[in-house]
C-alpha positions as CSV (number, residue, x, y, z in Angstrom):
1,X,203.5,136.5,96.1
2,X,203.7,139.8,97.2
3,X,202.1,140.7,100.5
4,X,201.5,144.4,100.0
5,X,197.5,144.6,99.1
6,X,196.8,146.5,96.1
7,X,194.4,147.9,98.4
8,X,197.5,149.6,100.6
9,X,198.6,151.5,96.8
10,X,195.6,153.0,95.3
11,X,192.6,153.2,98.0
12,X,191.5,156.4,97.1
13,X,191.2,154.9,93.1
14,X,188.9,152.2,94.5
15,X,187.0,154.8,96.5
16,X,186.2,156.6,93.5
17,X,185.6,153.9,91.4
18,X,183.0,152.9,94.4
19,X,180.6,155.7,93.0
20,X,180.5,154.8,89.6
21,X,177.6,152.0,87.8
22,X,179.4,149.4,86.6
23,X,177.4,147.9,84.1
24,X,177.6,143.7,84.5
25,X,176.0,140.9,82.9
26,X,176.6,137.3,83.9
27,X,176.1,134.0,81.9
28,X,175.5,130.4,83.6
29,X,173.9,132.8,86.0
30,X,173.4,130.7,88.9
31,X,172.3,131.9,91.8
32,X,174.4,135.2,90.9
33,X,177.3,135.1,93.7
34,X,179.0,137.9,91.6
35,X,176.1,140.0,91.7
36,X,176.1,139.5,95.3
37,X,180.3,139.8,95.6
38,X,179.6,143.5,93.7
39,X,177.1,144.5,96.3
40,X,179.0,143.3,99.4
41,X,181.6,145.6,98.2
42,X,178.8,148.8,97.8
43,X,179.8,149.1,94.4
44,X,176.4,150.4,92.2
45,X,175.9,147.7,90.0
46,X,173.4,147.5,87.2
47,X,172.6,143.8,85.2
48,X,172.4,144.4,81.4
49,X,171.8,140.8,80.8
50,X,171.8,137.1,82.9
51,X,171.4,134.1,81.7
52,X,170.4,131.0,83.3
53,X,169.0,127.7,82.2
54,X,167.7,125.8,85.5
55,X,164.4,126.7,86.4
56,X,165.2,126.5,90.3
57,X,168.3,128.5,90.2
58,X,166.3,131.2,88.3
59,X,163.4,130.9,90.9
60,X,166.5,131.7,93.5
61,X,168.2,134.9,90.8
62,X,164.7,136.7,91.0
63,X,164.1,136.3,94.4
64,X,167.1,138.4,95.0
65,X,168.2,140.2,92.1
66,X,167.0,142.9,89.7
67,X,167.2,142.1,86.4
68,X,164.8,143.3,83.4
69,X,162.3,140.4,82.6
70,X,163.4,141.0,78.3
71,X,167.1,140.9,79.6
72,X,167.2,137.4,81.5
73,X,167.4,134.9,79.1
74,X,167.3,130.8,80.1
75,X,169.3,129.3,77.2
76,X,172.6,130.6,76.3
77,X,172.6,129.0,72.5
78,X,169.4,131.1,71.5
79,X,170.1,134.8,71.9
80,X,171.7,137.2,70.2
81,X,174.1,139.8,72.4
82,X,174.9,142.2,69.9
83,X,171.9,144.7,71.3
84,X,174.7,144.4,74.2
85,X,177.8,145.9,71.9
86,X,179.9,147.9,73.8
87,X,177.6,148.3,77.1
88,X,179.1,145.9,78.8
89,X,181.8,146.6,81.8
90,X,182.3,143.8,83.4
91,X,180.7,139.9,82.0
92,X,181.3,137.1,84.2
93,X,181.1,133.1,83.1
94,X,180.9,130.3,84.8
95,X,180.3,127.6,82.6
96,X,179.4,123.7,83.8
97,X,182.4,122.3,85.6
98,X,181.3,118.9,85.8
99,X,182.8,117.8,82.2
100,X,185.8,118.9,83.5
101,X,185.6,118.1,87.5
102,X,187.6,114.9,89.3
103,X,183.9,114.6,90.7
104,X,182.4,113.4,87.3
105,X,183.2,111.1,84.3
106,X,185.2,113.9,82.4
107,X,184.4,114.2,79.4
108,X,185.4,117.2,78.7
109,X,183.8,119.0,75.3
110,X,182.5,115.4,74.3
111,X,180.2,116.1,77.4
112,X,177.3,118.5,76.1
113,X,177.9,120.7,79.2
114,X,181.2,121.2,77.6
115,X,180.2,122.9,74.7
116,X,178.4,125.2,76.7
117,X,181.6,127.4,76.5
118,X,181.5,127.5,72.9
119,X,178.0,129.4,73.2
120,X,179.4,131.5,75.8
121,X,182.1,132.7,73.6
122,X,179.7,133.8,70.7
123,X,177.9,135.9,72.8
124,X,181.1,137.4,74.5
125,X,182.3,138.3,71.0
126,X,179.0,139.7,70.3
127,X,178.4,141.8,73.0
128,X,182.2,142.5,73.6
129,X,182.8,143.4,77.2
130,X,185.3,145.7,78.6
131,X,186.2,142.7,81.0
132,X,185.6,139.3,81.1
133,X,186.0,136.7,84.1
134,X,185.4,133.1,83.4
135,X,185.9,130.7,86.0
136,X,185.8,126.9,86.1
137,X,187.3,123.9,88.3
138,X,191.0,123.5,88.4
139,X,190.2,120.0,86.7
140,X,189.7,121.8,83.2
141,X,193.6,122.1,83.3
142,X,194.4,118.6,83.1
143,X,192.3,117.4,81.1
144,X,193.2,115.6,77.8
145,X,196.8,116.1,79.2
146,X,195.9,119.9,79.2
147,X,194.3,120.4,75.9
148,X,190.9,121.6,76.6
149,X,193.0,124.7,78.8
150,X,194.4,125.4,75.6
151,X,191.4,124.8,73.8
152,X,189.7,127.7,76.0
153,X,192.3,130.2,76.1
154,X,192.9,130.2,72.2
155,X,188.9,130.8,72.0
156,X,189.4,134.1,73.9
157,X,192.4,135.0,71.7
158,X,190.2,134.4,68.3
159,X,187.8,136.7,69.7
160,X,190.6,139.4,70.0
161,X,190.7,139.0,74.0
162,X,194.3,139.4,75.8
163,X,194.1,137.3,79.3
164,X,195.5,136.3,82.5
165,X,194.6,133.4,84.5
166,X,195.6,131.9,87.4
167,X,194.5,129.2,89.8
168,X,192.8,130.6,93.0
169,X,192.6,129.0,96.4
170,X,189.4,130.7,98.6
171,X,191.4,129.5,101.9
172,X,193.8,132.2,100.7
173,X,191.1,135.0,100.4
174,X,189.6,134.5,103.8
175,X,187.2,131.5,103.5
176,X,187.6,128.6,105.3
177,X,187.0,126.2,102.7
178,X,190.0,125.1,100.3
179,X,187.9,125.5,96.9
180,X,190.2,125.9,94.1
181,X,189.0,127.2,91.1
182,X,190.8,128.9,87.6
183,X,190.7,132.2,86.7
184,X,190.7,133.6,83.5
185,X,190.2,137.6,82.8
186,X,190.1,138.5,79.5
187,X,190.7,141.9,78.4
188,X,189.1,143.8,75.0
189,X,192.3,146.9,75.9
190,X,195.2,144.7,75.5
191,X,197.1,147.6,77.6
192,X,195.0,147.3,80.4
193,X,195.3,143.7,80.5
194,X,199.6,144.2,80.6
195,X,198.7,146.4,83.2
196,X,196.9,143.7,85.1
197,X,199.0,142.4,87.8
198,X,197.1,138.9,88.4
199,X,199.7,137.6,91.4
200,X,199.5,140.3,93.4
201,X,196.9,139.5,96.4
202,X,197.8,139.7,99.7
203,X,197.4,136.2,101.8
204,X,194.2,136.5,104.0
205,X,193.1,134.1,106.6
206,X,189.8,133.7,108.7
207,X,190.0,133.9,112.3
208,X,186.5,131.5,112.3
209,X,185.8,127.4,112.9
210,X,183.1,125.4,111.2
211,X,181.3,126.0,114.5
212,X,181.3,129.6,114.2
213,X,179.1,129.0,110.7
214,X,176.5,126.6,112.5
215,X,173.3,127.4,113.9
216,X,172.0,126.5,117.4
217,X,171.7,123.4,117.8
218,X,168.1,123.9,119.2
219,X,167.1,125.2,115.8
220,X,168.3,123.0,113.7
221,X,165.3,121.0,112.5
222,X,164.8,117.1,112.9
223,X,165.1,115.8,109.2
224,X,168.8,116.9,109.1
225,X,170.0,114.4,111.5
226,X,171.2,111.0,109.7
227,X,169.9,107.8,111.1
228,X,170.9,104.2,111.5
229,X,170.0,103.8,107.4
230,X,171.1,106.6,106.2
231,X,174.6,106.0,107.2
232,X,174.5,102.9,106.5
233,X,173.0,103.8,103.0
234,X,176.1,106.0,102.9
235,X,178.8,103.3,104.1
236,X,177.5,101.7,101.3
237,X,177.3,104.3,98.3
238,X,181.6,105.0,100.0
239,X,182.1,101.6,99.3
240,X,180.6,100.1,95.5
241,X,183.7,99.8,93.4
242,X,181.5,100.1,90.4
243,X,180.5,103.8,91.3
244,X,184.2,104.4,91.8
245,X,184.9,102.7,88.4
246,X,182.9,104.8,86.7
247,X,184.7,107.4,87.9
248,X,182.9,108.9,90.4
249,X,185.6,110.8,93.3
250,X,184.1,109.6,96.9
251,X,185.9,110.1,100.2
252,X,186.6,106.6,101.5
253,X,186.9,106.8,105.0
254,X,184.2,108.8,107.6
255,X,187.4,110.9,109.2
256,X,186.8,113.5,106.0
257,X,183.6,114.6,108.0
258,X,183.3,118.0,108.8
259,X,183.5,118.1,113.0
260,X,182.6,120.9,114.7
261,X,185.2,122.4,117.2
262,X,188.2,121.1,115.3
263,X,191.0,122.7,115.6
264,X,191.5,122.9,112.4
265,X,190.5,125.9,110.2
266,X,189.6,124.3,107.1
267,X,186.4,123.1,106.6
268,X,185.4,120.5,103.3
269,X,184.5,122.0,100.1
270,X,180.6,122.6,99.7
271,X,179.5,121.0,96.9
272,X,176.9,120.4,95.0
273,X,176.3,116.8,95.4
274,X,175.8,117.9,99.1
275,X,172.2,116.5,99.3
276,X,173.4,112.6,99.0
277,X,175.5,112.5,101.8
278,X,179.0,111.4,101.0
279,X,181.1,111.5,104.2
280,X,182.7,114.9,103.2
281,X,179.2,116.2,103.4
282,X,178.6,115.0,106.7
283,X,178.7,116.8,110.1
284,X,180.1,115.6,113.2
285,X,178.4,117.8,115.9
286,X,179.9,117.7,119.0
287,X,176.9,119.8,120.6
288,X,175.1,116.3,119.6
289,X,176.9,114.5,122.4
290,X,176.0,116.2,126.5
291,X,179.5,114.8,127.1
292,X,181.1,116.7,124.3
293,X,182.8,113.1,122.9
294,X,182.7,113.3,119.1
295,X,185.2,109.9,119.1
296,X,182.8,108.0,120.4
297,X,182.4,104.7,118.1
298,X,178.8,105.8,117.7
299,X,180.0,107.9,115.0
300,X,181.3,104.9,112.8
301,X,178.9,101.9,113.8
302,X,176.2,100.7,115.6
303,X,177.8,100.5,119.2
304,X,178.8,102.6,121.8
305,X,181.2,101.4,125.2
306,X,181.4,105.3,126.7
307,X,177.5,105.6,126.5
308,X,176.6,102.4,126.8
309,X,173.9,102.3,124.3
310,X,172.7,99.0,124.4
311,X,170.9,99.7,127.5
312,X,169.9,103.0,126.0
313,X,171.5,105.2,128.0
314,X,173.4,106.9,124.5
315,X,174.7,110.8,125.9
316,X,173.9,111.1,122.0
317,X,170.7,111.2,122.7
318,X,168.7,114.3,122.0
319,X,164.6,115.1,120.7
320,X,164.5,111.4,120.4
321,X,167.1,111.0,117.4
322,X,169.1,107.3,117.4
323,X,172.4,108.8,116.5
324,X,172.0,112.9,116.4
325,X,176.0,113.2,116.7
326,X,175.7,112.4,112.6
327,X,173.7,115.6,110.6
328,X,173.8,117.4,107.5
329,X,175.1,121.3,107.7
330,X,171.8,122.9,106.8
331,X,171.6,125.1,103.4
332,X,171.6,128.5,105.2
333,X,174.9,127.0,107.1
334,X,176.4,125.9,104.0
335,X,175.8,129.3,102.7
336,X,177.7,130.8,105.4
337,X,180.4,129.2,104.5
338,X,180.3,130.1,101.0
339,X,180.3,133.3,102.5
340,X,177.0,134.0,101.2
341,X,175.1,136.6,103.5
342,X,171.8,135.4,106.1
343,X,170.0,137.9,104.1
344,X,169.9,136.0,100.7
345,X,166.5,134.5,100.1
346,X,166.5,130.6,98.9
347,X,162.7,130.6,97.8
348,X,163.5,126.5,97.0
349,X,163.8,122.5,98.6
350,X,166.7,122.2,100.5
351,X,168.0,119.8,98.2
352,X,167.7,122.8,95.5
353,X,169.4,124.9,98.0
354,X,172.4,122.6,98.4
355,X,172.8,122.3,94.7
356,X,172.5,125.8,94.1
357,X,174.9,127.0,96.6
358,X,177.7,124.2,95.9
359,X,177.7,125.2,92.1
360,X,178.1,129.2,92.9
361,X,181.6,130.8,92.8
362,X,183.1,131.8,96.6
363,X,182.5,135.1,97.3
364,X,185.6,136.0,99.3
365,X,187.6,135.3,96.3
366,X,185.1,137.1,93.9
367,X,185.8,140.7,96.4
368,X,189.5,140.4,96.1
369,X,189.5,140.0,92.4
370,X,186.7,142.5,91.8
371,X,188.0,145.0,94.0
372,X,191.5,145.0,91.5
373,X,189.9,144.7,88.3
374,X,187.5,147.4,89.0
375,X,190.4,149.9,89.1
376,X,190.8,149.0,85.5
377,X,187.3,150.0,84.6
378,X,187.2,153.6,83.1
């Protein structure tokens, strides 16, 4: 991989292409992290058309995007895009990734999530974008021994799309969460899309730790520390061979929680099962403990030697919470990590919140790819 940035070659291209309108539309909408990518960047955007079927996510779209009432549409199979023809610059997909996800059964396109894409594709053709980025979990690769991959890029070619692809990493693009996701860009100009160098981004790390994404301690609110039950409850869920059976993916052991003050970079992949509070979900804050001791046995059962908590005298101890070392990252937290800004309104339950932000795309990753494809964008 090369590690001269595009950005190094052609800045003053992306500074002009910085005060153009680039006209976007978006489909399995979300919470619209592209939308928000596009305006980190300053780049003047304006939404032909979204598209999003969850009630809550759209509650959370509105709330911080504009977007013409007639022009955001909740089901995907029952519009027609050809009003759209040729207005299009830039159409981004995201279709469900849990047919294809090591977090689900996958079932691929027997799943009716699956044939989501299908839709997707009909309006692409009718609407027929300059460029089109579709993005789904790396999981759609492998599965059926890599036939549904094939299965997807050979819909974009019928539609008379040239692509790229390529697996991203966000750790590479300055997040601090490994959340690797595929890429495909489909192209109408089959020249531009030759011209399309999809390899060539430069390596970027974060300088930041988990902690550097939490909030005060003192403001984080009661209900997100876990008691005795709840990881118990949790223990439990980690444990019932018939959930992992079915094929449901669950960490197995409580060292994958997150721990604040690590000295690792990396923090666990925000997803958007975050609300049931599988280990991976779970923080470890060390700002829990007066003592700073996050390895205290506390953190795995019921008894503590260091703090002696049989006679109640637990450092862990804080607002009158059993076991406060044990929490849930809060949803503006896990948004941080996501890379999604303080500003961003989430006008919904927290447990909508977590959902919401562990299905949206990284943002980080979004810039880098934006920022290169936009120079392709007459």
């Amino acid at each position: 991989m090369s590690s001269i940035h595009f950005n190094q070659l052609s800045i003053l291209d992306f500074i002009e292409s910085q005060s153009k309108t680039i006209n976007i539309a978006t489909m399995c909408s979300g919470i619209g992290t592209p939308e928000i990518a596009l305006k980190e960047l300053n780049i003047n955007v304006k939404i032909i058309f979204a598209c999003e079927i969850d009630d809550f996510a759209r509650k959370t779209y509105l709330a911080n995007h504009k977007v013409n009432e007639n022009d955001f549409y909740k089901d995907i199979t029952n519009f027609n895009a050809v009003k759209y023809i040729d207005s299009i610059d830039l159409l981004i997909f995201g279709s469900p990734c849990q047919p294809f996800s090591i977090a689900g059964y996958r079932k691929g396109f027997n799943d009716p999530r699956g044939k989501v894409f299908f839709d997707g594709i009909k309006r692409i053709d009718e609407c027929k974008p300059e460029i089109v980025v579709f993005e789904n979990v790396k999981g759609l690769t492998s599965q059926n021994k890599g036939e549904a991959y094939k299965i997807v890029k050979e819909e974009f070619l019928k539609i008379g799309y040239s692509i790229k692809f390529r697996i991203f990493n966000s750790f590479e693009h300055g997040s601090n969460q490994k959340r690797e996701r595929l890429f495909i860009i489909a192209f109408k100009s089959e020249n531009v899309a030759a011209d399309f160098n999809i390899e060539d981004f430069e390596i970027k790390t974060n300088e930041l730790y988990l902690e550097d994404y939490l909030l005060p301690i003192d403001e984080v609110e009661p209900k997100y520390w876990m008691s005795s039950e709840a990881r118990l409850g949790m223990e439990k869920t980690v444990n019932d061979k018939k959930r992992i059976k079915k094929g449901l993916y669950l960490k197995e052991r409580w060292e994958h929680c997150n721990i604040n003050k690590s000295t690792k970079k990396e923090i666990y992949t925000i997803t958007s099962s975050y609300s049931k509070g599988h280990p991976h979900n779970v923080l470890i804050d060390q700002r829990g403990c007066k003592y700073d001791f996050w390895t205290c046995d506390l953190a795995f059962t019921e008894f503590c030697e260091s703090c002696d908590w049989d006679n109640g005298n637990c450092n862990y101890q804080l607002n009158n919470f059993p076991t406060p070392t044990c929490r849930k990252m809060t949803p503006r937290e896990c948004a941080r990590v996501q890379n999604i800004p303080d500003t961003f309104v989430f006008p919904v339950s927290d447990s909508q919140a977590w959902k919401q932000i562990g299905n949206s795309m990284d943002i980080n990753t979004l810039k880098d790819l934006f920022k290169k494809l936009l120079l392709k964008i007459k």
